[in-house]
C-alpha positions as CSV (number, residue, x, y, z in Angstrom):
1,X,-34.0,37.9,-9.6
2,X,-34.0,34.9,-7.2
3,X,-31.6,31.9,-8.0
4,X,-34.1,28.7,-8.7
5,X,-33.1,25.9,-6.7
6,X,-32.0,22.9,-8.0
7,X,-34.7,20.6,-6.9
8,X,-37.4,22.9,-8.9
9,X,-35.3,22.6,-11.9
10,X,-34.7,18.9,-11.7
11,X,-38.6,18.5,-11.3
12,X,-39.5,20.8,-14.1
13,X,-37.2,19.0,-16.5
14,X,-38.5,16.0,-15.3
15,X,-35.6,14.6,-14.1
16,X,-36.9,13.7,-10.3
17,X,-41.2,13.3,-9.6
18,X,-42.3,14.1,-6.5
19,X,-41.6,11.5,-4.2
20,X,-37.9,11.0,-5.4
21,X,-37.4,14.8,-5.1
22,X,-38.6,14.5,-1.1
23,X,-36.4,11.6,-0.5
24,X,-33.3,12.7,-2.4
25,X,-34.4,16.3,0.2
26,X,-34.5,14.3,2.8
27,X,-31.3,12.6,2.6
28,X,-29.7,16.0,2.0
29,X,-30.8,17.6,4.7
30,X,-30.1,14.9,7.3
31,X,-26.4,14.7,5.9
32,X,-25.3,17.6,4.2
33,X,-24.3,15.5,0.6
34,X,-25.8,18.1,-2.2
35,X,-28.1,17.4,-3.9
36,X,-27.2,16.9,-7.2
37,X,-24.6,14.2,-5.6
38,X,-27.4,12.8,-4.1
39,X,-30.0,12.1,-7.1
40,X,-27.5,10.7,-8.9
41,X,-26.4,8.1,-6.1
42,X,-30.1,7.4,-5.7
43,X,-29.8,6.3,-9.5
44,X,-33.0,8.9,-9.9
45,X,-30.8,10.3,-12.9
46,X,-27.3,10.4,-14.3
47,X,-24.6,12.8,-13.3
48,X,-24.7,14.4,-17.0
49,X,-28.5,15.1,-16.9
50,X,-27.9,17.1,-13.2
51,X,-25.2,19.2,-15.3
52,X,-28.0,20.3,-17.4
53,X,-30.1,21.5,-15.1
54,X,-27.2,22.6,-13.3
55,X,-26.2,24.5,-16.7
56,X,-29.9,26.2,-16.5
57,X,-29.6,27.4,-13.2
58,X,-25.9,29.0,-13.4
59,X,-27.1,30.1,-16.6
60,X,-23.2,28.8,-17.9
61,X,-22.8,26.5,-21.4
62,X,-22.1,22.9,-21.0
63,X,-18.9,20.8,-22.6
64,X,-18.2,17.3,-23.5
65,X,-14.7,17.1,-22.4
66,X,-14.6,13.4,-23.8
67,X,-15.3,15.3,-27.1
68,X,-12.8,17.9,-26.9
69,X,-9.1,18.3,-28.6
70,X,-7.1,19.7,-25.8
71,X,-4.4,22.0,-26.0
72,X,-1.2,20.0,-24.8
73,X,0.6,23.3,-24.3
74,X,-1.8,24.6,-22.0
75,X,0.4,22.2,-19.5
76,X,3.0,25.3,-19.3
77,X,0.3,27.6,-18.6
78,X,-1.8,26.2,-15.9
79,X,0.5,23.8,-13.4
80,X,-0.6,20.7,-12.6
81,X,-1.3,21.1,-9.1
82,X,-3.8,23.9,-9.3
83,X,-5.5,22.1,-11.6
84,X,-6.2,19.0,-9.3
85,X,-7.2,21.2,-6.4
86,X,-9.6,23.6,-8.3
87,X,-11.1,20.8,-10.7
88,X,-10.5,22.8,-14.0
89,X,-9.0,22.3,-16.8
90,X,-7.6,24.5,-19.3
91,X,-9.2,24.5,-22.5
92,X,-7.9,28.1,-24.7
93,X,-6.9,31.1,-24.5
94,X,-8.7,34.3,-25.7
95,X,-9.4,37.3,-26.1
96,X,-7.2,40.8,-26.4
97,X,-3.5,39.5,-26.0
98,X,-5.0,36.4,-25.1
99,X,-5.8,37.4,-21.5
100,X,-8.8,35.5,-21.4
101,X,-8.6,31.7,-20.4
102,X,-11.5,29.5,-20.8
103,X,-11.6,26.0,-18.7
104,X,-14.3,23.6,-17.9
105,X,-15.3,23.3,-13.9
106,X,-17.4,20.7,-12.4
107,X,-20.8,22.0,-11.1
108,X,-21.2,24.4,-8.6
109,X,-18.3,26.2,-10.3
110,X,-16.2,27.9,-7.5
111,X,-15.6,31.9,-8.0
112,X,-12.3,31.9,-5.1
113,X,-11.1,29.2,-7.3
114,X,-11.1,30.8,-10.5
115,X,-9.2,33.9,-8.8
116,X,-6.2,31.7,-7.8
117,X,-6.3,30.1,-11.7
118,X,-6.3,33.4,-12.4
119,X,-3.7,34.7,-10.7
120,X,-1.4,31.2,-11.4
121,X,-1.7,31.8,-15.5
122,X,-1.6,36.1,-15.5
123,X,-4.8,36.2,-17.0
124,X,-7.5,38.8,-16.5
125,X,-10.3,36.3,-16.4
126,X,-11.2,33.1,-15.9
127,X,-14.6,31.9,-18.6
128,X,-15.9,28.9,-17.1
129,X,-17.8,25.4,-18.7
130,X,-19.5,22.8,-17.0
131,X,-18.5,19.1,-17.0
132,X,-19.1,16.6,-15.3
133,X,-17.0,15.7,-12.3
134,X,-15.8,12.2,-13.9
135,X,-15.4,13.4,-16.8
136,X,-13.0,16.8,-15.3
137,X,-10.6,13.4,-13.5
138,X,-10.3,11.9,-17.3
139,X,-9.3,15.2,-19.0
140,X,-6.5,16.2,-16.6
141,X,-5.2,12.6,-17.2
142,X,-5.4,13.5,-20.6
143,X,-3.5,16.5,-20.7
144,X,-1.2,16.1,-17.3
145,X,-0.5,12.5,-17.6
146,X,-0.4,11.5,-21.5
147,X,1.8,8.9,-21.5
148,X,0.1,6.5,-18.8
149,X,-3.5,6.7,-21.1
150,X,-4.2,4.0,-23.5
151,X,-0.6,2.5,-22.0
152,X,0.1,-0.8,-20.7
153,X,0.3,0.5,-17.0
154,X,2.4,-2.1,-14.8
155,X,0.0,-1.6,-12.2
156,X,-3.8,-0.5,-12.9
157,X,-5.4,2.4,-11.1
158,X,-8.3,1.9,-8.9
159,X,-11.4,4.1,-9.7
160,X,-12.7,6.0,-6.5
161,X,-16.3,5.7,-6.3
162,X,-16.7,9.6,-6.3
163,X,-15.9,9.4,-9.8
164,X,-17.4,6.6,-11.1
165,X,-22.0,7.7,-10.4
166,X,-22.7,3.9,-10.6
167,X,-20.6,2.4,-8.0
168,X,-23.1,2.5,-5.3
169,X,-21.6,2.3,-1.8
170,X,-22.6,0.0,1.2
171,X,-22.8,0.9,4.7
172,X,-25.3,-1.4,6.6
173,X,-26.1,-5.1,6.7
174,X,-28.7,-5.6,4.4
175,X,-26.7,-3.8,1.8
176,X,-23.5,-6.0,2.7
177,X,-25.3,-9.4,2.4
178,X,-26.7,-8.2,-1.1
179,X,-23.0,-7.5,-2.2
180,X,-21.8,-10.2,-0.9
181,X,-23.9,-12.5,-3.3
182,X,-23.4,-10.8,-6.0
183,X,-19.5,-11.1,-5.4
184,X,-19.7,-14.8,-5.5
185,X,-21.7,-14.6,-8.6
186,X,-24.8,-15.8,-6.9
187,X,-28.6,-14.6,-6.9
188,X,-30.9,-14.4,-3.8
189,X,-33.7,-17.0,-3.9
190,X,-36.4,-15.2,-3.4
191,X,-40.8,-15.4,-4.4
192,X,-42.9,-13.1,-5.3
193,X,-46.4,-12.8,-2.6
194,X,-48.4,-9.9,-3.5
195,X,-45.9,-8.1,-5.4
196,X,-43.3,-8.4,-2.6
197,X,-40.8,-10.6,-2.7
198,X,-40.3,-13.2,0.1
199,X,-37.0,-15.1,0.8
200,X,-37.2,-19.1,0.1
201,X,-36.6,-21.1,3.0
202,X,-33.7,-22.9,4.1
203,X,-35.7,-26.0,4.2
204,X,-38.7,-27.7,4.0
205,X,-41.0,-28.6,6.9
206,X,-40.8,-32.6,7.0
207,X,-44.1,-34.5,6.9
208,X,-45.1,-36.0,10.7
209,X,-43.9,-39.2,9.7
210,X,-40.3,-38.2,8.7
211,X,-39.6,-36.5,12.0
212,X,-37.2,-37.3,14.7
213,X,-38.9,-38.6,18.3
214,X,-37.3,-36.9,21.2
215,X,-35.2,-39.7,22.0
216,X,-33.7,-39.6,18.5
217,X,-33.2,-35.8,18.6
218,X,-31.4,-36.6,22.5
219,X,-28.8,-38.9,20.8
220,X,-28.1,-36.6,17.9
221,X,-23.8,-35.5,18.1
222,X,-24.0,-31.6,19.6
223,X,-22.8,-29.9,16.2
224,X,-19.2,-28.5,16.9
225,X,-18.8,-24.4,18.0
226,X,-17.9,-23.1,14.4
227,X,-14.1,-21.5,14.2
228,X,-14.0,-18.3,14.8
229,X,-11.9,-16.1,12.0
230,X,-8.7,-14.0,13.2
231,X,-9.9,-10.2,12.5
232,X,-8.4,-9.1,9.4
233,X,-5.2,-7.2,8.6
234,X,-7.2,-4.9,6.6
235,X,-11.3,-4.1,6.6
236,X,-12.5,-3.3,3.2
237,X,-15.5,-0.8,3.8
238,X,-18.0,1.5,1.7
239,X,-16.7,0.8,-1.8
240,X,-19.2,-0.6,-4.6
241,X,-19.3,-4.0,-5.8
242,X,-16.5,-3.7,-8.5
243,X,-14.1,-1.6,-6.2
244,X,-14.2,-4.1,-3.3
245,X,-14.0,-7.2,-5.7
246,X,-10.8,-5.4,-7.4
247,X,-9.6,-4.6,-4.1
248,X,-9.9,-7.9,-2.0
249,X,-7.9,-9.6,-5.1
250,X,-5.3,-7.3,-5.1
251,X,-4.7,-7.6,-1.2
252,X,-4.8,-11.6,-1.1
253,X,-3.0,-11.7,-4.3
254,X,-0.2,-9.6,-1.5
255,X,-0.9,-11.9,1.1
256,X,-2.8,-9.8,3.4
257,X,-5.9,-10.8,5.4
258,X,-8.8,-8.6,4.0
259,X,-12.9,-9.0,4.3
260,X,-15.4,-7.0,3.7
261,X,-16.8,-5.4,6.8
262,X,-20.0,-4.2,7.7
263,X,-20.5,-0.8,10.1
264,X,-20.5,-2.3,13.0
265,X,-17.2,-4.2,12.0
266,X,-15.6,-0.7,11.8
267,X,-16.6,0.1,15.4
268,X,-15.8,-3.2,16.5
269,X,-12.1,-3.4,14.8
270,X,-9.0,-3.1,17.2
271,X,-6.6,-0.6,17.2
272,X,-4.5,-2.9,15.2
273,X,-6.8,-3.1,12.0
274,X,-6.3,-1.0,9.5
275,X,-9.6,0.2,7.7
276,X,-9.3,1.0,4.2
277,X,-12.1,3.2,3.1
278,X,-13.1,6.2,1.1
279,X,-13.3,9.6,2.9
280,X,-17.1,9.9,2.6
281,X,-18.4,6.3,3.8
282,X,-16.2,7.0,6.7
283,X,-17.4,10.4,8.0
284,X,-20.6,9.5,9.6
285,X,-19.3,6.7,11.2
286,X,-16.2,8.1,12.4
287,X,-19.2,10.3,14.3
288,X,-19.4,7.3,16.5
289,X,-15.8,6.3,17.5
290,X,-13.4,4.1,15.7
291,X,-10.6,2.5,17.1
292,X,-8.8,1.1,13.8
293,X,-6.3,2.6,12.0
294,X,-8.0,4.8,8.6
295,X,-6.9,4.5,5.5
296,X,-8.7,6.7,3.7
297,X,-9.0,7.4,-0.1
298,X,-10.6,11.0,-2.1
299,X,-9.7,14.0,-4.2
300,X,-6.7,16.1,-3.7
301,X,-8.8,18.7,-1.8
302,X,-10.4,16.6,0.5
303,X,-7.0,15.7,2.2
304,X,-7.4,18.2,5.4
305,X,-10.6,16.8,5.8
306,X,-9.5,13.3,6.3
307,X,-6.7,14.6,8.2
308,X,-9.1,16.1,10.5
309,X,-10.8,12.7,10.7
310,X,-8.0,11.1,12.1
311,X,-6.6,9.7,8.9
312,X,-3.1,7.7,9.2
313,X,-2.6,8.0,5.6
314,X,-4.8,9.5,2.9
315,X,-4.6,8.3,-0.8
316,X,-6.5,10.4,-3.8
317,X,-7.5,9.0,-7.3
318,X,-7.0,7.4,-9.4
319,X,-5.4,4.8,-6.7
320,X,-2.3,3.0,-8.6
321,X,-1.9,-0.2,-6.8
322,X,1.9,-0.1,-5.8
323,X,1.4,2.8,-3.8
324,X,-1.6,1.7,-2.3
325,X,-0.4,-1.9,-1.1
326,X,3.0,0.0,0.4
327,X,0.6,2.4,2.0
328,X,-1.6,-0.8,3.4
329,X,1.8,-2.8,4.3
330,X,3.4,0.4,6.3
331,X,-0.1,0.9,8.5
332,X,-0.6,-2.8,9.2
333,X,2.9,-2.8,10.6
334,X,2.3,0.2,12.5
335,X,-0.3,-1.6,14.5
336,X,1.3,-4.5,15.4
337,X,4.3,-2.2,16.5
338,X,1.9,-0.1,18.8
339,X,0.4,-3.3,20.3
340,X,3.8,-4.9,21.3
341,X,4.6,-1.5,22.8
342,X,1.1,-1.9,24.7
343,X,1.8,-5.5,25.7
């Protein structure tokens, strides 16, 4: 029997209508982001409702890993770092002799994965759930990294916006004006003309009498060029709103030059600049030739792909500010040590 494809299901359920299921297609056809990824950055539906449907079409039960007691010494069993890279965490053991161990796996669940866990904890097989992928990140903090949750952490970890399905990310100009507004707690002006809305103008068109002559507008002072600002240490690009408000305080609050920049301030930005971005806002633009130096943030297994991308130094989740400002500080000296070596 043929597999259903995802975009039936999510239509059936009612998750997606017809005109959000062709532009969600369209999006992942053009770039390759699946499609589950996709409708949930499109805010069409949340990442938990996907997993259902996604539970439906791998025929495979769904758990609420927020819900469940884990098994603390499951630790000894399972290491650490095969957990990160395959996504799964260890939930029991089973079975005759116990040689059965069940985990919960983000959706698509990986078969060449679950052979390695296999292999790593002597089991005969590997019983998958499904959980979300946020939700996956929180429970091997749980189980791997007890005593930093619910502590007073010295320094608070930043939350990559693959984990977090309502961080939206911002990669052109209109999107980057919009963010910037709501950064400085401010709301567009805007008017509503037949049910579009219509931006305010600056000012009002002065009545005939109120209006300069020529020879008035001829002795008017020539307004001074504005300053132009030195290019940043450090671009901040593709995050969401809360990521790249969080961010921009922690690098003034280290005295480092940071702004927000738009694409074209990515392809603009000099060898010295160091861009600090996650992995997938960078890929497409990288496409076009970038001269600064990446900084680039993701999961543990997307390291060879930023590498690949020309990555200086590559930082996975969830980012703990220390490390990240000595990664920052040791790539904007970098620059200015290959441009003396150029000059």
């Amino acid at each position: 029997m043929r597999k259903r494809r995802l975009g039936d299901l999510l239509r059936e359920h009612g998750r997606v209508d017809e005109l959000q299921l062709r532009a969600a297609l369209g999006f992942h056809n053009k770039w390759g982001v699946p499609l589950g990824q996709v409708v949930v950055d499109m805010g069409f539906c949340t990442a938990q409702q996907v997993l259902e449907v996604l539970a439906t079409q791998l025929q495979l039960p769904v758990v609420d890993l927020d819900a469940e007691l884990l098994d603390a010494r499951l630790v000894e069993l399972l290491p650490v770092r095969v957990a990160e890279t395959h996504r799964v965490v260890p939930l029991r053991v089973e079975g005759p002799r116990d040689s059965v161990l069940v985990v919960a796996t983000p959706a698509p669940a990986c078969l060449p994965g679950f052979d390695e866990v296999a292999l790593a904890t002597g089991k005969v097989r590997v019983v998958p759930l499904l959980a979300t992928d946020a939700a996956i990140s929180r429970a091997i903090e749980r189980l791997y990294y007890p005593h930093l949750v619910g502590a007073q952490r010295p320094v608070e970890p930043i939350p990559l916006p693959e984990a977090d399905e309502h961080l939206p990310l911002v990669t052109d100009r209109t999107e980057y004006l919009m963010q910037d507004r709501l950064m400085a707690g401010g709301v567009p002006t805007s008017t509503e003309q037949g049910g579009l809305p219509v931006m305010v103008p600056l000012t009002e068109e002065r009545p005939a009498h109120a209006r300069l002559t020529e020879p008035e507008l001829a002795s008017v002072a020539v307004a001074p060029e504005p300053v132009v600002e030195p290019e940043p240490e450090v671009w901040v690009y593709g995050w969401g709103i809360k990521a790249t408000d969080g961010l921009l305080e922690l690098l003034a609050g280290e005295n480092l030059r940071a702004r927000v920049a738009r694409t074209e301030d990515v392809l603009r930005a000099s060898a010295r600049a160091v861009v600090l971005s996650p992995l997938r806002s960078i890929e497409s633009v990288k496409r076009r030739g970038i001269r600064a130096r990446l900084l680039l943030a993701g999961r543990t297994h997307e390291q060879e792909r930023a590498l690949a991308l020309g990555a200086e130094t590559f930082l996975t989740g969830p980012l703990r500010s220390d490390l990240l400002i000595r990664a920052v500080r040791e790539q904007v000296q970098a620059g200015l040590l290959a441009l003396r070596r150029v000059g």
